[in-house]
N, C-alpha and C positions, 0 to 999 in steps of 0.2 A: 766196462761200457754199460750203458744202462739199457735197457732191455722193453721190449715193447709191453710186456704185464706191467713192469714197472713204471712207467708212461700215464695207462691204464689206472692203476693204483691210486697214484699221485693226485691227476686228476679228478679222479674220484673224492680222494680225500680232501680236496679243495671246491671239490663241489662246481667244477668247471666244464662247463662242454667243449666241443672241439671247439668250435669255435672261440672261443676263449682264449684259451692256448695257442691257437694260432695266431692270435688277436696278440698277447703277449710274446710271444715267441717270434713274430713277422715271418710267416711262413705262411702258405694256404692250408685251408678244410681239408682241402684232397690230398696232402702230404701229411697233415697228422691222421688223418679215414686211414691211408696205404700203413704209414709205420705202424699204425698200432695193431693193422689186424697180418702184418709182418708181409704185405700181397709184394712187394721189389724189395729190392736192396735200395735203401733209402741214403743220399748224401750224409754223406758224416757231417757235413754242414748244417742240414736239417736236424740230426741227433745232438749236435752239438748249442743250438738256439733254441731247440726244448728244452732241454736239460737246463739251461742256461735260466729260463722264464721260471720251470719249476722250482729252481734250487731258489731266489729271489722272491719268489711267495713262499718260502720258508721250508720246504721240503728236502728230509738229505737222503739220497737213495744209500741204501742197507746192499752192500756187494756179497753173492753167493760165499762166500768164502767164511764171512761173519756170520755162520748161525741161520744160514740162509735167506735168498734175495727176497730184500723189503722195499718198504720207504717208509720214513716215519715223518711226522711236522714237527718240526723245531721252535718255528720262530714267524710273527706274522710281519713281511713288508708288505702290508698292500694298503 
């Protein structure tokens, strides 16, 4: 499962504010504000539609288990 730094990260590396990703993702500001700074337990729905936005601007999350948890850019659809 991908991980709130890893969120963080992504975004970063795409140069996206929240808004953005939410923007992409169709979810609210206030739901990517909470997952990233980890404040609820956030719907797997919502982790599932980020992810989803991220991974389609070309980003593929690095799982702890490989060398430790990343995310790297692959590839650009935007």
């Amino acid at each position: 499962m991908v991980t709130a730094a890893q969120i963080r990260a992504a975004r970063a590396l795409l140069g996206w504010s929240q808004q953005e990703l939410a923007d992409k993702a169709i979810v609210s500001v206030n739901a990517i504000n909470r997952l990233e700074r980890e404040q609820v337990d956030s719907k797997m729905s919502t982790f599932s539609a980020v992810e989803r936005a991220l991974q389609r601007a070309g980003v593929e999350f690095i799982p702890a288990a490989e060398k430790g948890e990343g995310v790297r850019f692959v590839r650009a659809d935007r």
